[in-house]
PDB file of N, CA, C, O and CB in Angstrom:
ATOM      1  N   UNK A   1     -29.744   7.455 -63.139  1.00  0.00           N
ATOM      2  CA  UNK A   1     -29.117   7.971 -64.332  1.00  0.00           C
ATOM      3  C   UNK A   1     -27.709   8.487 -64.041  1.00  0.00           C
ATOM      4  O   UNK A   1     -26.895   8.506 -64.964  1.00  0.00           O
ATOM      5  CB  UNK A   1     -29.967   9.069 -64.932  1.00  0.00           C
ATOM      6  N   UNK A   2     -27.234   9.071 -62.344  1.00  0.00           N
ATOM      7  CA  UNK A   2     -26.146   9.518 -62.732  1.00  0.00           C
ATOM      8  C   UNK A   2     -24.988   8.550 -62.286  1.00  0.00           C
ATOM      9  O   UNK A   2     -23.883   8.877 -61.853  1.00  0.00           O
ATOM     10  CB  UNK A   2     -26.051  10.841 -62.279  1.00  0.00           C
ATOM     11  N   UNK A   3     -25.506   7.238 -62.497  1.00  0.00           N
ATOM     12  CA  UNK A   3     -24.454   6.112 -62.025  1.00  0.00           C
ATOM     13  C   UNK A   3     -24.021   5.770 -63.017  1.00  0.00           C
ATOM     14  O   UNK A   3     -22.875   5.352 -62.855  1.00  0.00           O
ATOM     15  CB  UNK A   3     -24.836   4.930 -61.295  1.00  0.00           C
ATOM     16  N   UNK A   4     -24.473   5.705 -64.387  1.00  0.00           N
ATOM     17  CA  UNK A   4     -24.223   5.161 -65.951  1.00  0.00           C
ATOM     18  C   UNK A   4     -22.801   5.967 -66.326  1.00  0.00           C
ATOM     19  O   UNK A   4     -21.814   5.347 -66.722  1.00  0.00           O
ATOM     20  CB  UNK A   4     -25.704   5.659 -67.205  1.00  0.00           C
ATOM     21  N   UNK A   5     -22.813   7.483 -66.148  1.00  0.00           N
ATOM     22  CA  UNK A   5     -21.647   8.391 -66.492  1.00  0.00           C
ATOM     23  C   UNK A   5     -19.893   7.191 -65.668  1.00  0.00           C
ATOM     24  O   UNK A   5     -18.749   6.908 -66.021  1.00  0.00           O
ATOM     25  CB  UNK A   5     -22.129  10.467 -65.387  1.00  0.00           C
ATOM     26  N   UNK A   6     -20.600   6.986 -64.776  1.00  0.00           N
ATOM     27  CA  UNK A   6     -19.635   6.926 -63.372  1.00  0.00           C
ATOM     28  C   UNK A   6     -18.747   5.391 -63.633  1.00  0.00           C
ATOM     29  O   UNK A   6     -17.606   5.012 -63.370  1.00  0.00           O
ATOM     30  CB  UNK A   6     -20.832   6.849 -61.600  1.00  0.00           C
ATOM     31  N   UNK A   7     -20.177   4.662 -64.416  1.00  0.00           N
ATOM     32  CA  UNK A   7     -19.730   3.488 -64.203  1.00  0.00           C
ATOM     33  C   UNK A   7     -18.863   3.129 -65.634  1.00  0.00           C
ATOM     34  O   UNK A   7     -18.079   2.187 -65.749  1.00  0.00           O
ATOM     35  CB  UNK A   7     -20.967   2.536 -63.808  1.00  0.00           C
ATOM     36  N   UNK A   8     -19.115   3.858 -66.409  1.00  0.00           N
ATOM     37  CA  UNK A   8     -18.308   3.831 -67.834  1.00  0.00           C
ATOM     38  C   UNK A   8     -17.207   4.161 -67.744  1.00  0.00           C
ATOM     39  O   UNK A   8     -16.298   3.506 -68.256  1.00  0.00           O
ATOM     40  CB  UNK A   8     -18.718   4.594 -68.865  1.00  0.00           C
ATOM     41  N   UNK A   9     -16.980   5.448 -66.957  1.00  0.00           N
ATOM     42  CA  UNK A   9     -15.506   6.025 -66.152  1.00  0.00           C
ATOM     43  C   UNK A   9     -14.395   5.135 -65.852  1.00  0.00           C
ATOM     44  O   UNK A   9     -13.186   5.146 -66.087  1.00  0.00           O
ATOM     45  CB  UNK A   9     -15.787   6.569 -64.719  1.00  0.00           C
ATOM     46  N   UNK A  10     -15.342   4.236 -65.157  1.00  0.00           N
ATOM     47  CA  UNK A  10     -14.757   3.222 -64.269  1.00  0.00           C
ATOM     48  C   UNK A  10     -13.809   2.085 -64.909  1.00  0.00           C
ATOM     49  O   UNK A  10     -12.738   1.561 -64.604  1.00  0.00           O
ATOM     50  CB  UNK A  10     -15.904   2.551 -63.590  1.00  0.00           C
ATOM     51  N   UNK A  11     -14.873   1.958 -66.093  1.00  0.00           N
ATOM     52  CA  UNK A  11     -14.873   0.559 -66.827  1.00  0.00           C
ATOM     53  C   UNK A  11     -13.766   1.292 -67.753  1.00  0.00           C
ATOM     54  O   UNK A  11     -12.847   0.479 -67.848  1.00  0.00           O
ATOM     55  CB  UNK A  11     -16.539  -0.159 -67.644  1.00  0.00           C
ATOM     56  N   UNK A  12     -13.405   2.585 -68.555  1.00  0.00           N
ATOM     57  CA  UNK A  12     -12.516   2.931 -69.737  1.00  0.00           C
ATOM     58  C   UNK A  12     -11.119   3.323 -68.631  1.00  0.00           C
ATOM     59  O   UNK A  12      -9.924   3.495 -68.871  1.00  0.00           O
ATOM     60  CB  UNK A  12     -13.259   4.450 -70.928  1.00  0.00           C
ATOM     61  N   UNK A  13     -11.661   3.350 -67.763  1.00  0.00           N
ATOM     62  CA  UNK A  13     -10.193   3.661 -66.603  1.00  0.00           C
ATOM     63  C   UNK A  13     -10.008   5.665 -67.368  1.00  0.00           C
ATOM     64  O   UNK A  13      -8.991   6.107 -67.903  1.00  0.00           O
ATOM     65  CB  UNK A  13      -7.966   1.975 -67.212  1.00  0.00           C
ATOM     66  N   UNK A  14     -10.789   6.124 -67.234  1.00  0.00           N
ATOM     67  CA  UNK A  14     -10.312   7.688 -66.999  1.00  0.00           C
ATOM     68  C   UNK A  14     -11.276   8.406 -65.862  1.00  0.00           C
ATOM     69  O   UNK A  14     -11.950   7.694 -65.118  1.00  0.00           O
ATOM     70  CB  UNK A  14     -10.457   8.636 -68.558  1.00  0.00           C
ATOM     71  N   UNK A  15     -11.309   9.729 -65.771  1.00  0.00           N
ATOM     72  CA  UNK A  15     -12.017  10.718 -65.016  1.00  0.00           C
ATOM     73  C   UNK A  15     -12.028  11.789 -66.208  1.00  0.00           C
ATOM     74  O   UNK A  15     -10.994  11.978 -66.850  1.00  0.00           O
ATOM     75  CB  UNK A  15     -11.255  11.198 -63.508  1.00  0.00           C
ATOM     76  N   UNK A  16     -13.588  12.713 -66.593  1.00  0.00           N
ATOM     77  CA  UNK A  16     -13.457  13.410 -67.120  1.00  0.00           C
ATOM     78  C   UNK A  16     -12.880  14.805 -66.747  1.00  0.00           C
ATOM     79  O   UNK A  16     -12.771  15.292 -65.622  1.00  0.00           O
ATOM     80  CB  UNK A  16     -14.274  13.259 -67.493  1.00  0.00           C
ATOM     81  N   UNK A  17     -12.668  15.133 -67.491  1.00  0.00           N
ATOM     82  CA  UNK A  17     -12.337  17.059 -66.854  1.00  0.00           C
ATOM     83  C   UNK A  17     -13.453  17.636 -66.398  1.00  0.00           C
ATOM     84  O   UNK A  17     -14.555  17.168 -66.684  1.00  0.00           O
ATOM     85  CB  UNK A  17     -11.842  18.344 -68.103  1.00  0.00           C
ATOM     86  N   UNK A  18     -13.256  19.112 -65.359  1.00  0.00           N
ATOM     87  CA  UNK A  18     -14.578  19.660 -64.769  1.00  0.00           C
ATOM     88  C   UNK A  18     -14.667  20.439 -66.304  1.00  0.00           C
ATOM     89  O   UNK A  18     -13.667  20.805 -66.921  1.00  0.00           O
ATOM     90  CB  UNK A  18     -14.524  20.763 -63.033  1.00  0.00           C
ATOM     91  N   UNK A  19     -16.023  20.602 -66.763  1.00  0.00           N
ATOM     92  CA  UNK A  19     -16.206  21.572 -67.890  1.00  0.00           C
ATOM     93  C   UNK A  19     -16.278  23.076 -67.344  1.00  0.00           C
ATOM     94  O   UNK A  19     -16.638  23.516 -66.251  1.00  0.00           O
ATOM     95  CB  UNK A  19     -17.568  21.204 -68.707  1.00  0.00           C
ATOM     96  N   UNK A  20     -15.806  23.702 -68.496  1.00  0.00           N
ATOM     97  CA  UNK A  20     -15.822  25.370 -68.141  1.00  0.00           C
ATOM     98  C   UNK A  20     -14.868  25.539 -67.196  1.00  0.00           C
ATOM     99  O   UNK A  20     -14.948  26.512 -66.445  1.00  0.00           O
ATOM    100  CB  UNK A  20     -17.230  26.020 -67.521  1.00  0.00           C
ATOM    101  N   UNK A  21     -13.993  24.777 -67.101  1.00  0.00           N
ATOM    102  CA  UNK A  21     -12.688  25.604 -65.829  1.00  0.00           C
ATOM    103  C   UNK A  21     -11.613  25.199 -66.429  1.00  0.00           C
ATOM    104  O   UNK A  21     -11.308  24.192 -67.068  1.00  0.00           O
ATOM    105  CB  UNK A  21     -12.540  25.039 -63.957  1.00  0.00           C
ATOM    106  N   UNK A  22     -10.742  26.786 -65.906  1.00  0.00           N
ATOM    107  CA  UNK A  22      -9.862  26.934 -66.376  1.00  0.00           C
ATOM    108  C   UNK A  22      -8.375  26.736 -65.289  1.00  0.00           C
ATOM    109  O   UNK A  22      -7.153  26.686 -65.428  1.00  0.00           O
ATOM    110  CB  UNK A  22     -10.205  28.090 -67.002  1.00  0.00           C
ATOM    111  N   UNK A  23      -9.187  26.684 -64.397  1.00  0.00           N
ATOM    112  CA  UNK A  23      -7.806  26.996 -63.099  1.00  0.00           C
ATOM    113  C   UNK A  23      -9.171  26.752 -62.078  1.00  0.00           C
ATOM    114  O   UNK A  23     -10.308  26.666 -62.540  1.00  0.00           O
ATOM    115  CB  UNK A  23      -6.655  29.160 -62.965  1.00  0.00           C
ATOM    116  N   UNK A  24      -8.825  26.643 -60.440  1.00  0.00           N
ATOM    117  CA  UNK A  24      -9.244  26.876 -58.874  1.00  0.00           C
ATOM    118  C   UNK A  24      -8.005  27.112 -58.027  1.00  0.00           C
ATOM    119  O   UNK A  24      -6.930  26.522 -57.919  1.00  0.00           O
ATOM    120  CB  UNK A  24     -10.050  25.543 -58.216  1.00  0.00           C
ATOM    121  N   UNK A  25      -8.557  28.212 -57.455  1.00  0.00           N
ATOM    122  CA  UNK A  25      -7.858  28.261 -56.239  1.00  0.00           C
ATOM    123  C   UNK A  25      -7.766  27.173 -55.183  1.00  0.00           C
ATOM    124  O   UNK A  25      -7.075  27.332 -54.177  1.00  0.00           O
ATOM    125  CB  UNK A  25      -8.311  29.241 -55.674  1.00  0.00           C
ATOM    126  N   UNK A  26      -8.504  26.002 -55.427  1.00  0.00           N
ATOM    127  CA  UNK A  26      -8.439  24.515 -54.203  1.00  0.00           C
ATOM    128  C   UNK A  26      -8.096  23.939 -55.366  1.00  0.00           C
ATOM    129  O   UNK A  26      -9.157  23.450 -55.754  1.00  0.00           O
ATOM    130  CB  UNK A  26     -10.006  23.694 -53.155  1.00  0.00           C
ATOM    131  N   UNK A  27      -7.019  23.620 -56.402  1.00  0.00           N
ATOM    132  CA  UNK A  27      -6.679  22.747 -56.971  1.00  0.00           C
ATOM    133  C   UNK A  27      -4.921  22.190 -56.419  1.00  0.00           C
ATOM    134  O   UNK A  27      -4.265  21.230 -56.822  1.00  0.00           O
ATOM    135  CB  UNK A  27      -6.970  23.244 -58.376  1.00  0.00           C
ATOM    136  N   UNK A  28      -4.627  23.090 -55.523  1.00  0.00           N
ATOM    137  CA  UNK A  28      -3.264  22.680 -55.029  1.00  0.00           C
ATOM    138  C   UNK A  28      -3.926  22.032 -53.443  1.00  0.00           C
ATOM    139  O   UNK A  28      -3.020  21.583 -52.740  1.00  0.00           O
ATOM    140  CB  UNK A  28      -1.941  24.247 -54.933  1.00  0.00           C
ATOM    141  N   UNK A  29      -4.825  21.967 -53.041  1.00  0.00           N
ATOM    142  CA  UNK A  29      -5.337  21.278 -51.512  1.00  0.00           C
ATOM    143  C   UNK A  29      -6.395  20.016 -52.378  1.00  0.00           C
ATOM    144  O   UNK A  29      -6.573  18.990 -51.722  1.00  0.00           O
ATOM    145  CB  UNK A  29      -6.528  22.770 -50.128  1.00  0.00           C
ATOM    146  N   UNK A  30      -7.003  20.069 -53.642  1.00  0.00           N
ATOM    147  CA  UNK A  30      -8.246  18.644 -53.572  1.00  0.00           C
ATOM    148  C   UNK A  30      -7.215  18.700 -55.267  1.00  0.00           C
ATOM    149  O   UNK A  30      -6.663  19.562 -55.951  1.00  0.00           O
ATOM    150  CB  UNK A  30     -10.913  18.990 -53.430  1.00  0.00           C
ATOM    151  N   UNK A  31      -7.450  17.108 -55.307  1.00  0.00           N
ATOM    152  CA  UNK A  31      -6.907  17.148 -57.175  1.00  0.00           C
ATOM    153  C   UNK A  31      -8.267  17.231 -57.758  1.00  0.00           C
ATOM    154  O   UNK A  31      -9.366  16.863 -57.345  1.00  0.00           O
ATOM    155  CB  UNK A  31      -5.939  15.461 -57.979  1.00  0.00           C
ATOM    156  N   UNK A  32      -7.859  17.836 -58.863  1.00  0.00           N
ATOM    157  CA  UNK A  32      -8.950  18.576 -59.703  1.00  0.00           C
ATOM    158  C   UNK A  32      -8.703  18.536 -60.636  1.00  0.00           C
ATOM    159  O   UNK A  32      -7.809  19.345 -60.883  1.00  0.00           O
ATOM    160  CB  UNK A  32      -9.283  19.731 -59.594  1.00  0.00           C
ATOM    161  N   UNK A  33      -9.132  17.764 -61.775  1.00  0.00           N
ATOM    162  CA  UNK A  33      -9.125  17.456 -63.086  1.00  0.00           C
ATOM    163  C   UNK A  33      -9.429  18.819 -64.320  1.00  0.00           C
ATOM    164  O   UNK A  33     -10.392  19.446 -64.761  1.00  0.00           O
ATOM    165  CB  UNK A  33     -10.220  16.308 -63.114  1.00  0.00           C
ATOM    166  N   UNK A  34      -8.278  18.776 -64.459  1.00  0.00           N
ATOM    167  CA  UNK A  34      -8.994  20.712 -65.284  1.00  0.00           C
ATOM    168  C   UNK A  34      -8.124  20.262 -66.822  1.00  0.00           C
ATOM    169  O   UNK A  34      -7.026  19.711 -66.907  1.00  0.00           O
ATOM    170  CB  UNK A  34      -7.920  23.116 -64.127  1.00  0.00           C
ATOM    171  N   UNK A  35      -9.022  20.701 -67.920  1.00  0.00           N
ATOM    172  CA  UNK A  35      -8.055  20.892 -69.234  1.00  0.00           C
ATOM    173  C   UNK A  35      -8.796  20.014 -69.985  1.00  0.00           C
ATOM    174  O   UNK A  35      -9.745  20.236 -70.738  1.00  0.00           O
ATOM    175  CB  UNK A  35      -6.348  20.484 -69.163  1.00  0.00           C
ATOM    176  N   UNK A  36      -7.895  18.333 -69.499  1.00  0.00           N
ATOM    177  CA  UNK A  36      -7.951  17.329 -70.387  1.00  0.00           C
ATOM    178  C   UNK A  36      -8.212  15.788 -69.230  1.00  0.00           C
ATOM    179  O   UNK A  36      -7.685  15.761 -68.118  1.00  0.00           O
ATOM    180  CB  UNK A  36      -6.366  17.420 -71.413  1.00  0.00           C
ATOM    181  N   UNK A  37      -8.815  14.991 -69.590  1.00  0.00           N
ATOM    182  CA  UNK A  37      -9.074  14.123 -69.162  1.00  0.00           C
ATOM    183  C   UNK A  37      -8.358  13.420 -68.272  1.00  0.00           C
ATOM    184  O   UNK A  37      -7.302  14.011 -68.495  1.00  0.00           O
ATOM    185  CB  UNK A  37      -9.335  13.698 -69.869  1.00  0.00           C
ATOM    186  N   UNK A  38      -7.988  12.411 -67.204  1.00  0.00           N
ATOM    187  CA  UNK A  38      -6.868  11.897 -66.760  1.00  0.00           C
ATOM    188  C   UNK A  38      -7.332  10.549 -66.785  1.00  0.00           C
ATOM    189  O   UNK A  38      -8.408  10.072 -66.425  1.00  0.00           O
ATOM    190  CB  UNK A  38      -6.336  12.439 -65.476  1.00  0.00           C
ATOM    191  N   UNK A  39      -5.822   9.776 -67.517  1.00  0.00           N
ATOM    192  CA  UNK A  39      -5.999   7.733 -67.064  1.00  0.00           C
ATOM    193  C   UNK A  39      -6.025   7.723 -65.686  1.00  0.00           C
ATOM    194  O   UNK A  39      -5.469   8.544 -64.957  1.00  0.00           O
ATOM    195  CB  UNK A  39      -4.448   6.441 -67.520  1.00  0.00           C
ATOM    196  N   UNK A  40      -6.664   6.805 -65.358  1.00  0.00           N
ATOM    197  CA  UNK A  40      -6.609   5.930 -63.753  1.00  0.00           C
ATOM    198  C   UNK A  40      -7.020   4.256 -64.288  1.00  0.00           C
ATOM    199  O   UNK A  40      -7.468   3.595 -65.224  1.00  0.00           O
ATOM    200  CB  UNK A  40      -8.194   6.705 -62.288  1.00  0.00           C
ATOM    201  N   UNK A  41      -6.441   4.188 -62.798  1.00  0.00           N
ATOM    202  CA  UNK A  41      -6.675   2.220 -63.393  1.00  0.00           C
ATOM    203  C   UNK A  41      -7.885   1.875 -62.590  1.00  0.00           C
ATOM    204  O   UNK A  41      -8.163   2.275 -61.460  1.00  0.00           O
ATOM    205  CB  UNK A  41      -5.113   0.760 -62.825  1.00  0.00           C
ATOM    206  N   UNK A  42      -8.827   0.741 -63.668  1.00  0.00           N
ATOM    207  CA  UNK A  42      -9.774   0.611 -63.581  1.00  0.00           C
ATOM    208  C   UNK A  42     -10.102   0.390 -62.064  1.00  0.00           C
ATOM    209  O   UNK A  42      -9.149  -0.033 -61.411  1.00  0.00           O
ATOM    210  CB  UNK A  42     -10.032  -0.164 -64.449  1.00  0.00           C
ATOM    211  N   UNK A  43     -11.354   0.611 -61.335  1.00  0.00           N
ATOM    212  CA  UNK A  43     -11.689   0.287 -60.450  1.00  0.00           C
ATOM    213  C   UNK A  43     -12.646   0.539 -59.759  1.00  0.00           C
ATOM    214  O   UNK A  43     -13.514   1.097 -60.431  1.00  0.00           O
ATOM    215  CB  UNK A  43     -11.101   0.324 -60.090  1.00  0.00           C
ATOM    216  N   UNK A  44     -13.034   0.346 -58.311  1.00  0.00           N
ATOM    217  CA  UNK A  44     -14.918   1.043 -57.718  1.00  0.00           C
ATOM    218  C   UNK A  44     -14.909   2.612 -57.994  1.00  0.00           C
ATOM    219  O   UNK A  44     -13.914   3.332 -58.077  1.00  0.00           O
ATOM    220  CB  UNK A  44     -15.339   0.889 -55.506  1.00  0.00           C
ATOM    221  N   UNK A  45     -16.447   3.030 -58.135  1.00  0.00           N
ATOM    222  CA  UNK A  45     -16.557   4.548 -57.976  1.00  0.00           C
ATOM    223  C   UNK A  45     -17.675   5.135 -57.166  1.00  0.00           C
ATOM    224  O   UNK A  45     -18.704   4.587 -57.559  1.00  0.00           O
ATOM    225  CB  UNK A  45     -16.677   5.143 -59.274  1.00  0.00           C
ATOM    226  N   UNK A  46     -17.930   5.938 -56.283  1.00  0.00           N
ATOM    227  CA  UNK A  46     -18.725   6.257 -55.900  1.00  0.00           C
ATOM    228  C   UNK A  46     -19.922   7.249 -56.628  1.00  0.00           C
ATOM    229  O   UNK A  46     -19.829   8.474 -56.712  1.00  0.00           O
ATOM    230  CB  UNK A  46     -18.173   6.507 -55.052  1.00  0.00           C
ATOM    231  N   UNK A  47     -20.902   6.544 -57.060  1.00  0.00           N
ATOM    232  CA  UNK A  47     -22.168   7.473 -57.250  1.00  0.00           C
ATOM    233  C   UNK A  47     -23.275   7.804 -56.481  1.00  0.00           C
ATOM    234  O   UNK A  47     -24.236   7.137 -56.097  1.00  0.00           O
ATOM    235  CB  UNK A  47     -22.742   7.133 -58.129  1.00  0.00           C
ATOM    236  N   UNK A  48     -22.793   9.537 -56.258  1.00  0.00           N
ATOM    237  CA  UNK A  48     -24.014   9.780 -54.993  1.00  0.00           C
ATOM    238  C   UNK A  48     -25.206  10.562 -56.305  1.00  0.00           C
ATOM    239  O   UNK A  48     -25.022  11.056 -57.417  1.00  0.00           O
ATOM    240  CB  UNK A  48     -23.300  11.308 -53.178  1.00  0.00           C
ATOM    241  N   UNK A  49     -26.805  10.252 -55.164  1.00  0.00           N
ATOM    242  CA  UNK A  49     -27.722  11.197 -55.378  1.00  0.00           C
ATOM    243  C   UNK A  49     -28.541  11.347 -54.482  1.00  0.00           C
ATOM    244  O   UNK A  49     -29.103  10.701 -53.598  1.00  0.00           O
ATOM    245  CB  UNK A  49     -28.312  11.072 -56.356  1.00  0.00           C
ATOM    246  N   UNK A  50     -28.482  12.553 -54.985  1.00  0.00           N
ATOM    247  CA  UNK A  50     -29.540  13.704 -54.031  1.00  0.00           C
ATOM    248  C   UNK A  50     -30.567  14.171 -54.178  1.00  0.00           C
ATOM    249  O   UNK A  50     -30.729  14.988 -55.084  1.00  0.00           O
ATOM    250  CB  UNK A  50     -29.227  14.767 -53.810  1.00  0.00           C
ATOM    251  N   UNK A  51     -31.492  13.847 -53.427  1.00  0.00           N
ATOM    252  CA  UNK A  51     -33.265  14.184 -53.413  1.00  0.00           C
ATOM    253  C   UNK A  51     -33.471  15.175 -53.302  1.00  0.00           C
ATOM    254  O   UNK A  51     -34.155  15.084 -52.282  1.00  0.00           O
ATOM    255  CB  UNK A  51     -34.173  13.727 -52.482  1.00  0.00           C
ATOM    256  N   UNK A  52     -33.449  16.581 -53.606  1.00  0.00           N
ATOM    257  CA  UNK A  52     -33.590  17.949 -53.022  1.00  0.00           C
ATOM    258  C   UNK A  52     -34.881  18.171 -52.603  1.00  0.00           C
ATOM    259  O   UNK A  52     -35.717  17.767 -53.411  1.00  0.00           O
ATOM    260  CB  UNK A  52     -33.231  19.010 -53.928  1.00  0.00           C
ATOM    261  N   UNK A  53     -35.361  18.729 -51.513  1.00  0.00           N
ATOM    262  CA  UNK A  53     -36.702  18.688 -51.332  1.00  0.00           C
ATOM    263  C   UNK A  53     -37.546  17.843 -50.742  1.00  0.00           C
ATOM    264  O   UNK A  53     -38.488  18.034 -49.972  1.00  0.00           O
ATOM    265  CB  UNK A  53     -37.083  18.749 -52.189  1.00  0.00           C
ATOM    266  N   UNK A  54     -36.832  16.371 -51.457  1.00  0.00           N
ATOM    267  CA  UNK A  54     -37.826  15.084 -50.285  1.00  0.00           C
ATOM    268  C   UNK A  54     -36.844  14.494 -49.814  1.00  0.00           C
ATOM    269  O   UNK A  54     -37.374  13.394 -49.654  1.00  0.00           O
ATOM    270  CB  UNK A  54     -38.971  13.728 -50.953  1.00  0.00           C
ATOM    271  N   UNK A  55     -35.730  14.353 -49.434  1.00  0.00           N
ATOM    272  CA  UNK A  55     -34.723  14.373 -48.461  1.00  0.00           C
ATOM    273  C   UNK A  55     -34.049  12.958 -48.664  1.00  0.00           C
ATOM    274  O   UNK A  55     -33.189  12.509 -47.907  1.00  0.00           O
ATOM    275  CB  UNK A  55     -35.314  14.649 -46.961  1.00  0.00           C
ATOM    276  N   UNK A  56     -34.535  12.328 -49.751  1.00  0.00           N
ATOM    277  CA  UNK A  56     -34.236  10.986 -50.163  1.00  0.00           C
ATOM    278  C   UNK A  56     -32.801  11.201 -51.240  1.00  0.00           C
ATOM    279  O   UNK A  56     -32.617  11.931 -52.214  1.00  0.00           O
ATOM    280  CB  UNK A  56     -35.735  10.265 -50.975  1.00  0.00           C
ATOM    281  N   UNK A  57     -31.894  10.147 -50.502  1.00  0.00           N
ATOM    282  CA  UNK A  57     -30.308  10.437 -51.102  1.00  0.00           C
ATOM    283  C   UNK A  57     -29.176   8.971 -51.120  1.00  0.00           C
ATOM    284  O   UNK A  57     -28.762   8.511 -50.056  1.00  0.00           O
ATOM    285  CB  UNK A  57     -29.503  11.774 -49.888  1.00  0.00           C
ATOM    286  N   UNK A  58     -28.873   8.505 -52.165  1.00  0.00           N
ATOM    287  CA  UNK A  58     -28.197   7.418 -52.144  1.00  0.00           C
ATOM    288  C   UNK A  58     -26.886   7.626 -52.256  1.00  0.00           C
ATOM    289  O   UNK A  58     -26.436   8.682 -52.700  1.00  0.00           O
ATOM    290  CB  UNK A  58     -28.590   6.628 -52.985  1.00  0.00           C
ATOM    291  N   UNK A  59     -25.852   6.239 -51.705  1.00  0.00           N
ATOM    292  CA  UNK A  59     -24.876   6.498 -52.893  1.00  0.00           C
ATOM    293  C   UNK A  59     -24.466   5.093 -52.913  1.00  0.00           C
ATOM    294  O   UNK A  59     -24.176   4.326 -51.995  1.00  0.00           O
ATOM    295  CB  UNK A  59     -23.568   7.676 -52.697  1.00  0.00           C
ATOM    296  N   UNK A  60     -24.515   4.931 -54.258  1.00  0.00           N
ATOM    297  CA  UNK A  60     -23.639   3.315 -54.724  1.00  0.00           C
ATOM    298  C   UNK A  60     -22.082   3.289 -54.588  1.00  0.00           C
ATOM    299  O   UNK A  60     -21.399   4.297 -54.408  1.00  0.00           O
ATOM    300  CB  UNK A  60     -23.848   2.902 -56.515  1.00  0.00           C
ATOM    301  N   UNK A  61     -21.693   2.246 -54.677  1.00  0.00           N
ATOM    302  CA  UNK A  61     -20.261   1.942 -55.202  1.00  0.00           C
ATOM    303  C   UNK A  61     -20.314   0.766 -56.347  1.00  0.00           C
ATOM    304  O   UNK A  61     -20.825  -0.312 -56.045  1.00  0.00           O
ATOM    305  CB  UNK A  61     -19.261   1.434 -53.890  1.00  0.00           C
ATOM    306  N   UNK A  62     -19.977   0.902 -57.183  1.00  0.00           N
ATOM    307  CA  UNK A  62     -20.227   0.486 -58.610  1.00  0.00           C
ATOM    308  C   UNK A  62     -18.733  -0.370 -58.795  1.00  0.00           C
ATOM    309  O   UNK A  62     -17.916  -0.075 -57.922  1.00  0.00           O
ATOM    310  CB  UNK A  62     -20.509   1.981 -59.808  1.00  0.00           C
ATOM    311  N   UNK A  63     -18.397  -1.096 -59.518  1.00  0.00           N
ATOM    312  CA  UNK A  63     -17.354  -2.055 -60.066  1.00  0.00           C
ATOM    313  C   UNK A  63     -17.309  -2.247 -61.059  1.00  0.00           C
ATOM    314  O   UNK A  63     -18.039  -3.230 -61.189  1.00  0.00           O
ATOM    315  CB  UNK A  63     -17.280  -3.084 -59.748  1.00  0.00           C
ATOM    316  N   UNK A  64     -16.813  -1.913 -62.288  1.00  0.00           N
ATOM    317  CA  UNK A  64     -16.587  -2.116 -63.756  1.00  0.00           C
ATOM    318  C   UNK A  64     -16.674  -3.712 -63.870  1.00  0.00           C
ATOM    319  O   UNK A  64     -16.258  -4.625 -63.156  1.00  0.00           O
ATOM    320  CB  UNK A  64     -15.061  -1.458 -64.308  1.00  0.00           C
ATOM    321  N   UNK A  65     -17.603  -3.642 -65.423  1.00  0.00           N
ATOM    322  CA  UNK A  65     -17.759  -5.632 -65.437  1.00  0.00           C
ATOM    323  C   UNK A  65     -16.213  -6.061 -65.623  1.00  0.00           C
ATOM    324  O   UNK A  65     -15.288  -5.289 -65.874  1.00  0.00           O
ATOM    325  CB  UNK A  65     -18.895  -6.501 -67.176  1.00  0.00           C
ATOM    326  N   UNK A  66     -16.129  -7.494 -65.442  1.00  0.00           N
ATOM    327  CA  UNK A  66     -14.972  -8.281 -65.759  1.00  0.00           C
ATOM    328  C   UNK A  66     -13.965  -7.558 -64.531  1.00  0.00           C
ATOM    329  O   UNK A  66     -12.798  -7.926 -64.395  1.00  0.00           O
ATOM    330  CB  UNK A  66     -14.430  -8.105 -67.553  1.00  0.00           C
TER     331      UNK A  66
END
């Protein structure tokens, strides 16, 4: 389920904003999407998941169709 978010991302060419933030203190060392959405051009994305508990953890790399 959390590859569907990732792979739509991919395919409309944006990144959503983190919700509920307003500012970070690591937004001048990691880019950090805060406010409003940002374009990027289409392309792979990484979707990880994590098993908590039974230690089982993937991560895809996904490619927008066409």
């Amino acid at each position: 389920m959390e590859a569907l978010p990732g792979l739509l991302c991919a395919d409309r060419g944006v990144v959503p904003a983190i919700a509920n933030t307003l500012g970070s203190p690591e937004a001048e060392l990691v880019d950090v999407v805060i406010g409003r959405r940002r374009a990027i051009t289409r392309g792979p994305v990484l979707s990880n998941s994590f098993g908590f508990g039974g230690g089982r953890n993937a991560c895809l790399v996904l490619m927008p169709p066409g």
